[in-house]
C-alpha positions as CSV (number, residue, x, y, z in Angstrom):
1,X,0.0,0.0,0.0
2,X,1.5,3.1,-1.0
3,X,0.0,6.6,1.2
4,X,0.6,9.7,-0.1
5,X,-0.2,13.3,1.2
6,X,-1.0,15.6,-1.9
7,X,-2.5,18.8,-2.6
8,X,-5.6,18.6,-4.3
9,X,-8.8,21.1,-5.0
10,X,-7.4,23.7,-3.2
11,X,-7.2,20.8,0.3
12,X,-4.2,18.2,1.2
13,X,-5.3,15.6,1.7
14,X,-4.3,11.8,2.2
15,X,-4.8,9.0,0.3
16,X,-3.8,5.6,-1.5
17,X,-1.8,5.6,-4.6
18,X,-3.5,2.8,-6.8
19,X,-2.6,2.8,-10.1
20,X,-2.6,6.2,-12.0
21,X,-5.1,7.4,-9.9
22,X,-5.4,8.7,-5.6
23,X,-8.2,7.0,-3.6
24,X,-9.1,9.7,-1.5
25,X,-9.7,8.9,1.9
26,X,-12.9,10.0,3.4
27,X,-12.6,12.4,6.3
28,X,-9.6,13.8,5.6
29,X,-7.4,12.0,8.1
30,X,-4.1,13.6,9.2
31,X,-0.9,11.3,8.3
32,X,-0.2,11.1,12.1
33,X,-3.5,8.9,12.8
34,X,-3.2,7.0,10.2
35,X,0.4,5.8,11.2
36,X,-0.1,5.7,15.0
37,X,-3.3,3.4,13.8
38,X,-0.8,1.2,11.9
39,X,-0.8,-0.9,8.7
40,X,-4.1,-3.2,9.1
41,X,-6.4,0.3,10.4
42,X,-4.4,1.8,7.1
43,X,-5.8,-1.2,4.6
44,X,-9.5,-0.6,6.2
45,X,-9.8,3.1,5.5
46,X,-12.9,4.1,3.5
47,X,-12.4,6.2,0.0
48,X,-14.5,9.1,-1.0
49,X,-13.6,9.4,-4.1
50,X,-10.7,8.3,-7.1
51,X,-9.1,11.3,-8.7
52,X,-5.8,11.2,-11.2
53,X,-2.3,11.2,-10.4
54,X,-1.7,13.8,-12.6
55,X,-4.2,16.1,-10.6
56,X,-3.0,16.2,-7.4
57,X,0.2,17.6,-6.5
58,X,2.3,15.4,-3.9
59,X,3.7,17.0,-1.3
60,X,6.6,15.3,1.4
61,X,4.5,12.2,3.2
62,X,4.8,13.4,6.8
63,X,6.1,16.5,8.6
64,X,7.8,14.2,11.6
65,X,8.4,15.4,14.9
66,X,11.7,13.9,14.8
67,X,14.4,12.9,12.2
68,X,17.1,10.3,13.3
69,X,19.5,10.0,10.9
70,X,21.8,6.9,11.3
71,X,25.2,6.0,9.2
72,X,24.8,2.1,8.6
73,X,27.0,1.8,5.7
74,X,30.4,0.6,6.0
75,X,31.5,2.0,2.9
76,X,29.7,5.6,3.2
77,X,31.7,6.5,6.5
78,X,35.1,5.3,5.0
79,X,34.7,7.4,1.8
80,X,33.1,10.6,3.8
81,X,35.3,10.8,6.7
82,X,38.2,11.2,4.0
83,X,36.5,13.9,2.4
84,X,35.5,15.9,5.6
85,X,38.5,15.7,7.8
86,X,40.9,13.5,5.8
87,X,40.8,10.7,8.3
88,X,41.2,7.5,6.7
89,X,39.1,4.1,7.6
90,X,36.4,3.3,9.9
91,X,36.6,4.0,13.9
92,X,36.1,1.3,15.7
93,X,33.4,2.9,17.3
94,X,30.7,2.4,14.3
95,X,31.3,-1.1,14.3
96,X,29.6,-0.9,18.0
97,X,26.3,0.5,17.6
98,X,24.2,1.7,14.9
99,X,25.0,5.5,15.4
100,X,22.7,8.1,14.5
101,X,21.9,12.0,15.0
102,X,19.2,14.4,15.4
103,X,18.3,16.6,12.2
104,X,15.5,19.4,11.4
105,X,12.0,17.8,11.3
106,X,11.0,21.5,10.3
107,X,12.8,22.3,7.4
108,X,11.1,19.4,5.5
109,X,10.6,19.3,1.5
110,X,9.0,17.0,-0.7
111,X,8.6,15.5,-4.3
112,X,9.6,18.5,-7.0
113,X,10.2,21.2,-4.3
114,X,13.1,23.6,-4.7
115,X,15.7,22.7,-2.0
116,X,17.5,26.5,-0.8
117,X,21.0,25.4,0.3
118,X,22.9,28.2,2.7
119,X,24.1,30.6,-0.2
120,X,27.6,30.9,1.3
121,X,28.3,26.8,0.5
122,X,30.0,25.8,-2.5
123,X,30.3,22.1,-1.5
124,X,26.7,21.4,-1.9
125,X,26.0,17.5,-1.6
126,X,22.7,14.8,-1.9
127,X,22.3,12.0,0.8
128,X,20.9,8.8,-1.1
129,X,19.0,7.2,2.1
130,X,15.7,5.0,2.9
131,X,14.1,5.8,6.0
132,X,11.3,3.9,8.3
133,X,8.4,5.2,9.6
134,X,8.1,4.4,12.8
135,X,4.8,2.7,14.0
136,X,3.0,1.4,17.3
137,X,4.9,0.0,19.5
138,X,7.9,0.4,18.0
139,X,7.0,-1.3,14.9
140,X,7.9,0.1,11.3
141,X,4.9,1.4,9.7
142,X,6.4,1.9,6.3
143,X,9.4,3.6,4.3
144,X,10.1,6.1,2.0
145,X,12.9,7.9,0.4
146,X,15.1,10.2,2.0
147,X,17.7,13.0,1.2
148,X,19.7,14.5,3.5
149,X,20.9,17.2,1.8
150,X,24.9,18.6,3.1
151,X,27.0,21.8,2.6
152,X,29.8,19.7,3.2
153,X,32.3,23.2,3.5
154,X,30.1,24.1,6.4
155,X,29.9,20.4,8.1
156,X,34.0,20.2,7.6
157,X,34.2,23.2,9.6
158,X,31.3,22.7,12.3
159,X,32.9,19.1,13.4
160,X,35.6,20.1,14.5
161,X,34.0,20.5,17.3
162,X,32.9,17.4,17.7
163,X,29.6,17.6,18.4
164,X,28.2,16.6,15.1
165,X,26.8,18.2,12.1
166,X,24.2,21.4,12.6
167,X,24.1,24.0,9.9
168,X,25.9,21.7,7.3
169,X,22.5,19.9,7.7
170,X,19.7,21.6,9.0
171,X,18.6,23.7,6.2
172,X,16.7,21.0,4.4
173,X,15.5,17.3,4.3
174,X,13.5,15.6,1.6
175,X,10.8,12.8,2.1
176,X,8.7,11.1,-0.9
177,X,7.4,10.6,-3.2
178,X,5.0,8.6,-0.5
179,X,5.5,5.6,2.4
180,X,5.3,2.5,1.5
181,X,3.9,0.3,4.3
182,X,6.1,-2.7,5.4
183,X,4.1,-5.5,4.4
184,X,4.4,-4.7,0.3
185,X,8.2,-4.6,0.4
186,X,8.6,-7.6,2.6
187,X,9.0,-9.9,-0.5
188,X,12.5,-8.1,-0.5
189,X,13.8,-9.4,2.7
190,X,16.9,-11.5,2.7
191,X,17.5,-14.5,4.7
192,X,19.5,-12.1,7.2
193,X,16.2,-9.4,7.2
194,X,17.6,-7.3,5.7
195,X,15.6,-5.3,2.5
196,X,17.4,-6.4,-0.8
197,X,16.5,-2.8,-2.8
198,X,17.9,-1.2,-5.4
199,X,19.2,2.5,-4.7
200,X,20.5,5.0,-7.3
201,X,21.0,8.3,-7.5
202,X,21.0,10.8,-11.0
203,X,22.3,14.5,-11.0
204,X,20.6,16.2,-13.9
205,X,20.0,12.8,-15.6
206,X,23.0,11.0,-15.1
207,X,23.5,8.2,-12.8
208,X,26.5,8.7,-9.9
209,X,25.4,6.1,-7.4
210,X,23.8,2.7,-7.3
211,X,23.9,0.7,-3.9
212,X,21.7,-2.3,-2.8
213,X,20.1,-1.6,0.6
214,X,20.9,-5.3,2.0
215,X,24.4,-3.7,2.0
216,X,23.4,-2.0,5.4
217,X,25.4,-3.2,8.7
218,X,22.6,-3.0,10.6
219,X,18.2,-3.5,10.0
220,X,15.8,-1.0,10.5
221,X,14.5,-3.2,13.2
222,X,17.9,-3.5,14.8
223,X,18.3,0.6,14.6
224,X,14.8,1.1,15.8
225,X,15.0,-0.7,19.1
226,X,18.6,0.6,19.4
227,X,16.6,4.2,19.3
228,X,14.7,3.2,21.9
229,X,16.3,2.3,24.2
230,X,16.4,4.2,27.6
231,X,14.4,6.9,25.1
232,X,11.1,7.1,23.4
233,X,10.1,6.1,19.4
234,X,6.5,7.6,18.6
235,X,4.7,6.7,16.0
236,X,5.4,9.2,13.0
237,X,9.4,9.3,14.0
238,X,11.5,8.9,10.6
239,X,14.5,6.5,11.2
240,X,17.2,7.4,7.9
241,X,19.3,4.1,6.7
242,X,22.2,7.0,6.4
243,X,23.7,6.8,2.7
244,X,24.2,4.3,0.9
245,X,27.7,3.3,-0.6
246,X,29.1,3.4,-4.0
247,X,28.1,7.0,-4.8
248,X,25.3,7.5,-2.5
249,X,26.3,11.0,-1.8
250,X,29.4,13.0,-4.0
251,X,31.2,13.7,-0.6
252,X,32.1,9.9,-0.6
253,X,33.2,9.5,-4.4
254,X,35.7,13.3,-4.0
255,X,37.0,11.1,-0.4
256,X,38.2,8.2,-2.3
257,X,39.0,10.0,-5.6
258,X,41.2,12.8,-3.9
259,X,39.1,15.7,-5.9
260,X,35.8,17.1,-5.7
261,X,34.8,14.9,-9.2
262,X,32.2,14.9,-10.0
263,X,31.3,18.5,-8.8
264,X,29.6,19.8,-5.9
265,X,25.6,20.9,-6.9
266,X,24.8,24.3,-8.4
267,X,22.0,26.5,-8.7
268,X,19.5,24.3,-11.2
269,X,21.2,21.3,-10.9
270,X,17.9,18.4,-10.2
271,X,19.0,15.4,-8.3
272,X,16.7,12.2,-8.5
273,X,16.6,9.4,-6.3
274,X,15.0,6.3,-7.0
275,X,14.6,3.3,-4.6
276,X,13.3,-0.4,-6.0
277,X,10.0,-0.9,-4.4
278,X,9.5,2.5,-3.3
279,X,9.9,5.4,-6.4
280,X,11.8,8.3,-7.0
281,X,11.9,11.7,-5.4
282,X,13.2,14.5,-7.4
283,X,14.6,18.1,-6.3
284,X,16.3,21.1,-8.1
285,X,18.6,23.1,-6.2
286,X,18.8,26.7,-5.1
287,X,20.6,29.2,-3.0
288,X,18.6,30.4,0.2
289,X,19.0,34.2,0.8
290,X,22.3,35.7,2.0
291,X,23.4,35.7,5.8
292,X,24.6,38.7,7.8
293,X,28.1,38.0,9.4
294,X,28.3,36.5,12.8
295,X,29.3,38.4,16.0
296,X,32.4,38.0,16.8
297,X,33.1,35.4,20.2
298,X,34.0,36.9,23.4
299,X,37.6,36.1,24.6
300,X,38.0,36.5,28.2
301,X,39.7,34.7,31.0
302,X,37.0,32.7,33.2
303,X,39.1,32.9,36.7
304,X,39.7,36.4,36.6
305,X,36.3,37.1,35.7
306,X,35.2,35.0,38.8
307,X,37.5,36.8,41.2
308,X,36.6,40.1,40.1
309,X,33.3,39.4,40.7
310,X,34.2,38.0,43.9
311,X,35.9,41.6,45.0
């Protein structure tokens, strides 16, 4: 089953996919309910009425209260940390856990939106990723695609502080074209559970990337519990695979090449992913509106500033 949210007559709305046409759900349910209802409440929902594809305009699937993004491929970190900080290999730390951060569930786009990068970046990169929707009880509703778009200039920088990527991400995430519930891609699954999909990724028509999704070191049920624990997973909460390998995202291909080839995105430039089983989710890229300068940091020293206090 294939739900979409999509503009139509003026209303979003949700709705199944079926065919070349929407089935409208009646009463205008909001994505949320649906999901927190899970899969079998989904299959039951009553139709209003069919209207075509080409009438509606799709918009991103969910607007999540939270993004996890985690980095379960082997060969993405390798290439990536070259690229960022010139650190070569893996550390032993990934092979641990299935590590993830927290991204922007507000700054979300969907299928054919204009993605605004910070104007100031001229490393401008796509993320080729699958992510879960999580369901009751910690279940997985469904997937869909995911980009998480990077200014890789700003992330280099940023990290050296060690606390992760913020601005080098938080400007935009895409979600779409719509989520796939669990039960039609679970003629995928490998003998190991892991989902044996396709994953490739175009920039203005041409192919860069093309991974398989079994190629993950960890499963989307193995990252969701890890999420969980001695924490909370709502229903709604997207789960990112983190990129794939072999061209998933240009960062990784300039790492192991030792140039930025092919070139970082530009203005215009439309990036297409497509996932087996799932669809493809295009965007065309654009420069957000120029930043003032920040202030500059106050240097002082904390012990004399204590003691004159003290006085």
């Amino acid at each position: 089953m294939r739900i979409a949210r999509f503009r139509h007559a003026g209303e979003i709305k949700t709705g199944q996919i079926h065919h070349h046409g929407v089935r409208v759900f009646a009463g205008s349910p909001e994505i949320g309910s649906i999901i927190a209802g899970g899969i079998a409440e989904a299959h039951r929902r009553e139709v209003a009425q069919t209207v075509p594809l080409e009438e509606v305009q799709l918009l991103a699937p969910l607007q999540p209260s939270s993004i996890r993004d985690f980095v379960a491929f082997e060969e993405h970190v390798e290439g990536v940390r070259r690229s960022v900080d010139g650190s070569a290999g893996v550390p032993d730390a990934w092979y641990d856990a299935p590590t993830f951060y927290f991204t922007n569930p507000h700054a979300i786009y969907g299928p054919g939106d204009d993605v605004p990068f910070p104007a100031a970046s001229v490393a401008r990169d796509f993320e080729l990723e699958v992510a879960a929707i999580a369901g009751p009880d910690r279940s997985i509703f469904g997937y869909t695609i995911f980009n998480d778009w990077s200014a890789r200039d700003l992330q280099s920088r940023e990290m050296q502080v060690r606390l992760g990527p913020a601005k080098g991400k938080d400007f935009a995430s895409s979600l779409g074209p719509w989520i796939v519930t669990a039960d039609e891609l679970e003629p995928y699954r490998d003998a190991d559970g892991f989902l044996d999909l396709w994953c490739t990724a175009a920039v203005n028509g041409v192919e860069v990337g093309r991974d398989l999704l079994s190629n993950m070191g960890w499963t989307f049920e193995a990252m969701i519990a890890y999420a969980g624990r001695d924490s909370r997973v709502e229903p709604g909460d997207v789960l990112g695979s983190g990129t794939v390998g072999n061209g998933g995202c240009l960062a990784e291909l300039w790492g192991r090449n030792g140039t930025q080839d092919p070139p970082p995105l530009t203005d215009g430039d439309v990036v297409t992913l497509t996932v087996e089983g799932i669809g493809s989710l295009t965007n065309r890229i654009t420069s957000g509106a120029e930043n003032t300068g920040i202030p500059r940091v106050r240097r002082r020293d904390p012990a004399q500033a204590r003691a004159e206090r003290q006085s």
